[in-house]
N, C-alpha and C positions, 0 to 999 in steps of 0.2 A: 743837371745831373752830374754827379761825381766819378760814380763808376758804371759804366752802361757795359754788361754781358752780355752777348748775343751767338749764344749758337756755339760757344766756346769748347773744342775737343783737344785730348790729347792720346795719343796714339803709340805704343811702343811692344813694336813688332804686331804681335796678336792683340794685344792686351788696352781695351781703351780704360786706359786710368779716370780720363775724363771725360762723359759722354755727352758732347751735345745741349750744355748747359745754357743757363738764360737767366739773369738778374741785372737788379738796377739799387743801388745807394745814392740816395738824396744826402746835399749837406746838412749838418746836424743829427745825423744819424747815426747810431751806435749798434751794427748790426753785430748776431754770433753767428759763427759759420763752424756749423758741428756736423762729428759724422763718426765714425769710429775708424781705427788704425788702420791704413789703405783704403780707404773712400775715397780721398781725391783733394783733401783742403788743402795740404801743402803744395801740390802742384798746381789746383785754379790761383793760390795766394803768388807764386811762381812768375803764373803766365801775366797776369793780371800787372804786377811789376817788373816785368818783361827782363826778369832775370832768367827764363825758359820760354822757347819759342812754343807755340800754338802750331796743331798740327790742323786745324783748321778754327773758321768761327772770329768772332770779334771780341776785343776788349778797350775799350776806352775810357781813357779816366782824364776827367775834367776837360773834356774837350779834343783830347788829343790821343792818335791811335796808338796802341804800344808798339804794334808793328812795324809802323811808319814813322814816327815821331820817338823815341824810344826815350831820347835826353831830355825831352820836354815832358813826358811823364814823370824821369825820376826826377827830376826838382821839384814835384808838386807830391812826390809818394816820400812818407819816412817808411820803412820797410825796418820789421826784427823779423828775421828767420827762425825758424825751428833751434836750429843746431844754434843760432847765435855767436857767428862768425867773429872771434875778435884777438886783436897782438898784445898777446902775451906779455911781450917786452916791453909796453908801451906804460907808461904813466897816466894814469884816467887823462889829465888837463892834456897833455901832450896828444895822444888818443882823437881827444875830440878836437884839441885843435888842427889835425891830422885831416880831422873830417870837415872841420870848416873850411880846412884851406879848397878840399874838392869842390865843395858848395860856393866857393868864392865870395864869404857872408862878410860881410862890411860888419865893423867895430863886432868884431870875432870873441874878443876878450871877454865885452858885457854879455853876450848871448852864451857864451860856454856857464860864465858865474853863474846866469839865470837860471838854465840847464842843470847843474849841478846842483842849485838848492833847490828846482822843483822836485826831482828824483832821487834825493834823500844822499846825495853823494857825499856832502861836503867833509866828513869825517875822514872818506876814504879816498878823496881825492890827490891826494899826495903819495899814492901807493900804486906802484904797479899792477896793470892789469890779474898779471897770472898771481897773484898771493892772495884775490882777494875771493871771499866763499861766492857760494853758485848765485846766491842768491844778489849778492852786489854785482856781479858779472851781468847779471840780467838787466839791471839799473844802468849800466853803460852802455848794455844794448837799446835800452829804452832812450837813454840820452840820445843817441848818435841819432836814433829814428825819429825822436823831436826835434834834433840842435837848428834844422836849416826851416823851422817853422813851415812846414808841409800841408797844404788842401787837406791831404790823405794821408790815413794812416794804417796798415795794411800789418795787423800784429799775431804773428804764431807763436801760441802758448806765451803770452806776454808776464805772469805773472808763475813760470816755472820755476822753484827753487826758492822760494820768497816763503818765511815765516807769516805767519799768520797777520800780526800787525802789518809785517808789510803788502801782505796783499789787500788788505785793507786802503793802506797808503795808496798805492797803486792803481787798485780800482778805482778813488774817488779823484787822481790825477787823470786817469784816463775818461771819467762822466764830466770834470768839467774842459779837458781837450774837447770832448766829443759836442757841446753846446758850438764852436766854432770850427769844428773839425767834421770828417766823415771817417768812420771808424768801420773796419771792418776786422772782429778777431777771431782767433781760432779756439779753442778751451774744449778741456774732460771733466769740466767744470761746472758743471749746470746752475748751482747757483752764484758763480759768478756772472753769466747769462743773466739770470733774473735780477741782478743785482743792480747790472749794467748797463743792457740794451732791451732796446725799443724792439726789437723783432730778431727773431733767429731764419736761417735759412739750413735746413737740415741735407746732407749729400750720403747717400750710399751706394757704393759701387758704382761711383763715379758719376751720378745722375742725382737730380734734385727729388727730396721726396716731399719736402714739406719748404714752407717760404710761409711766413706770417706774423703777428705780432705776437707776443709771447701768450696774455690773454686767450687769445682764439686757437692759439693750439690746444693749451690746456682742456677747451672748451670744444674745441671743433668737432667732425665728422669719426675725428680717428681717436677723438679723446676717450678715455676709461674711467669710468671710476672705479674705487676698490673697496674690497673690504677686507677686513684683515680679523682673521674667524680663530678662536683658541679654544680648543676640544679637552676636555680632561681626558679623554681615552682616545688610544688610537684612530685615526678613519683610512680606510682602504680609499686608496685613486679614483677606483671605480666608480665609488659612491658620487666623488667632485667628477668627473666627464658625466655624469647622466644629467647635469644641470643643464635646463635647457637656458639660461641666459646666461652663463658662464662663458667669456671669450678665451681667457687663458688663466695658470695659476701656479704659484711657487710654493714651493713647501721651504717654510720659517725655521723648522725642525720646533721640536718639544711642542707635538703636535697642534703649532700655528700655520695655518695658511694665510697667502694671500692672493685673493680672487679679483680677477676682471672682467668690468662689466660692461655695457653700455646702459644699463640697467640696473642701476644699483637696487630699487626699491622692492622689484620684480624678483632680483637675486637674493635678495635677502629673507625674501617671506620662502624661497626655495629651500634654503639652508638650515630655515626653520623646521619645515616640514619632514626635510631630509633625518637632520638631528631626531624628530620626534617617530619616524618611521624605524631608525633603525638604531635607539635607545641611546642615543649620544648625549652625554651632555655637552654644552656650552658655557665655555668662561667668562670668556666676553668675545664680541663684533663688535668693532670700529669703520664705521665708514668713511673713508678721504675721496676729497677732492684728485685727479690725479695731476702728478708732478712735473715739471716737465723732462725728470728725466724718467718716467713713466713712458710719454709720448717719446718721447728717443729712444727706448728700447723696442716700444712696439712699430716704429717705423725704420727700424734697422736691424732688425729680429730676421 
């Protein structure tokens, strides 16, 4: 097991950021770890790489406790933070060899070169940190968190600030990390989630609400499907709450909805009848599969 969570809280004053939590990351796994702004990913990503202590609960990666063994985690953890901590005045090469000298990495040289052409450096490798845009910035945060070949890779919002092609790059540097690595990321990104990982683990208000392959969320208990209904004339609220299979619904504006079901087929002959009761026409109904950021909003809702 790579990363073994158990019971994991964190506490500040009143307020538990992190409640009580519990997971596990096998190697070769590329999990997402979603939740919205104050849920709690940056602090369990925190505790987890024992850059922030645990107010109670366990964390252990790759065998070893964070609490107790602290410098035997991070040599096995590459860590990019959020904020993506880095000197300004430093020159990428210089930077990361900054970093390898911490890591104490033998023939330092070849493993920086490496580094630098996996993560798309080499152009701007010869240029001081602080000149270079947000998005190369993030590429030396990514470097630094790969340079000392790491178990684990523990990455918040790893692909923030990156152009399109480059998140592309990035994603497909981070799926083939992740065949010998254990990846655990953070994203507002859903389909980079689907992109990338094998299962997401969803957190709100500090507690787990969902843990599973991406598949079986789409598909599970809590899953929706939808349909998406466009009216030539107005429809009153009223009319969509009297649906008895109707879970929830958004107004699309230019009067399209979109309805959730756990019953699509049941909802739909409803919306039929409704339309025909109360002289509405109908443009079209489309029915979907629901997304997964579908299942993210209705378990963070």
């Amino acid at each position: 097991m790579s990363i073994f969570v158990s019971a994991l809280t964190k506490v500040y004053g009143i307020q538990r950021a992190v409640d009580n939590i519990s997971f596990e990351l096998r190697k070769g796994e590329i999990v997402g770890f979603l939740g919205p702004n104050g849920a709690g990913k940056s602090t369990t990503m925190k505790m987890i790489t024992g850059y922030l202590p645990s107010t109670s609960g366990t964390a252990i990666v790759c065998g070893f406790d964070v609490q107790q063994d602290p410098m035997e985690v991070r040599k096995r953890v590459g860590y990019l933070p959020e904020a993506n901590p880095l000197y300004y005045d430093m020159y990428v090469r210089e930077y990361l060899g900054f970093n390898a000298g911490i890591h104490k990495l033998q023939h330092a040289s070849a493993r920086i070169e490496d580094i630098i052409s996996l993560t798309g450096l080499s152009k701007e490798s010869h240029k001081k940190i602080g000149t270079l845009s947000k998005g190369y910035k993030q590429r030396v945060g990514l470097a630094q968190a790969m340079l000392h070949d790491p178990e684990v890779l523990i990455l918040d919002e790893p692909t923030s600030g990156l152009d399109p092609n480059q998140i592309i790059e990035i994603r497909e540097l981070i799926k083939r990390m992740g065949k010998e690595k254990t990846v655990l990321l953070s994203t507002h990104i859903m389909q980079e989630v689907q992109a990338m990982c094998s299962r997401a683990i969803i957190i709100n208000n500090g507690q787990i609400v969902a843990n599973d392959t991406i598949d079986k969320l789409q598909q599970g208990q809590n899953a929706l499907g939808t349909l998406t209904v466009t009216f030539e004339n107005e429809v009153k609220e009223e009319l969509l709450t009297g649906l008895k299979h109707l879970q929830r619904y958004e107004n699309l504006g230019s009067n399209r909805w979109k309805l959730y079901t756990q019953a699509p087929d049941d909802l739909r002959k409803e919306v039929m009848q409704m339309a025909l009761n109360n002289d509405l026409n109908i443009s079209s109904l489309q029915s979907d599969i629901q997304t997964l950021e579908d299942v993210f909003r209705v378990l963070t809702k």
